[in-house]
C-alpha positions as CSV (number, residue, x, y, z in Angstrom):
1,X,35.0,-70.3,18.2
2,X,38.1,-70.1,16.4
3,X,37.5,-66.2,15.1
4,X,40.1,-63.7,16.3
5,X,38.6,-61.1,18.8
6,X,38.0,-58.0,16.3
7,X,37.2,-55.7,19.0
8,X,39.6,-52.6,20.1
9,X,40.3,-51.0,23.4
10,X,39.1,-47.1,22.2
11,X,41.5,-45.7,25.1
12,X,44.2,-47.0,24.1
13,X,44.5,-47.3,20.2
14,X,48.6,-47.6,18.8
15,X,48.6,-45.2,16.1
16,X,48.0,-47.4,13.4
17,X,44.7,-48.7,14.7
18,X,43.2,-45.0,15.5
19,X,44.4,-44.3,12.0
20,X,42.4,-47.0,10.7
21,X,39.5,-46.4,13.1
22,X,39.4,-42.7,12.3
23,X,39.6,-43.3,8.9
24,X,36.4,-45.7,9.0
25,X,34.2,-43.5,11.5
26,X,35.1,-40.3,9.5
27,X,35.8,-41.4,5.8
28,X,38.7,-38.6,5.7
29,X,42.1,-39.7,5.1
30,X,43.9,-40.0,7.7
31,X,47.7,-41.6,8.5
32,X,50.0,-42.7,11.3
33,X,52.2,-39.8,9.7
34,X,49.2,-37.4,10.6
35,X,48.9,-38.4,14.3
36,X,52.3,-38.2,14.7
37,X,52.2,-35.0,13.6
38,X,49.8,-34.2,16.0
39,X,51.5,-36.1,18.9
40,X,54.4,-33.5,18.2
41,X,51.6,-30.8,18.1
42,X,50.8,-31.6,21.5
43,X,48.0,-34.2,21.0
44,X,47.8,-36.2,24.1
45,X,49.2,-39.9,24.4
46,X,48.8,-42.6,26.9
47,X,52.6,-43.4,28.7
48,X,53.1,-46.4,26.4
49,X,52.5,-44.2,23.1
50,X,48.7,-45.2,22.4
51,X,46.0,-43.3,21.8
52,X,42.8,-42.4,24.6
53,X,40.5,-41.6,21.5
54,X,38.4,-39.4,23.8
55,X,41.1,-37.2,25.1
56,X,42.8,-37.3,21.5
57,X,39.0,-35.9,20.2
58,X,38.4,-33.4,23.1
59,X,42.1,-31.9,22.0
60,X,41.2,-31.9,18.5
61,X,37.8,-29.8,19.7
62,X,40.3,-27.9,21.6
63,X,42.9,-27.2,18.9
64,X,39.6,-26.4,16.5
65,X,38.5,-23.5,18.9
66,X,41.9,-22.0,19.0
67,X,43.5,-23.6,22.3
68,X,43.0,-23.3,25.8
């Protein structure tokens, strides 16, 4: 019993976890600096600053295609 619960909440990821999730799903370099980035790009954030990995992919699908 006395491992520490390893598993993450994917809606609601502070930015250095999705950096490090990202980062293992995708093998691309990714950073905290990089999702702030995008946070000041627009990317969406939950009201206490974490990240909704789904909504932060369906904008990066959006932002891919050009926008709206």
């Amino acid at each position: 019993m006395g491992e520490t619960d390893a598993r993450v909440n994917p809606t609601a990821l502070t930015p250095a976890d999705a950096a490090r999730l990202l980062l293992a799903a995708g093998g691309q370099h990714i950073s905290v600096e990089m999702l702030e980035a995008d946070v000041a790009a627009g990317a969406p954030t939950n009201a206490n600053g974490t990240f909704n990995l789904m909504h932060y992919a369906a904008w990066l699908v959006r932002e891919a295609a050009g926008g709206d």
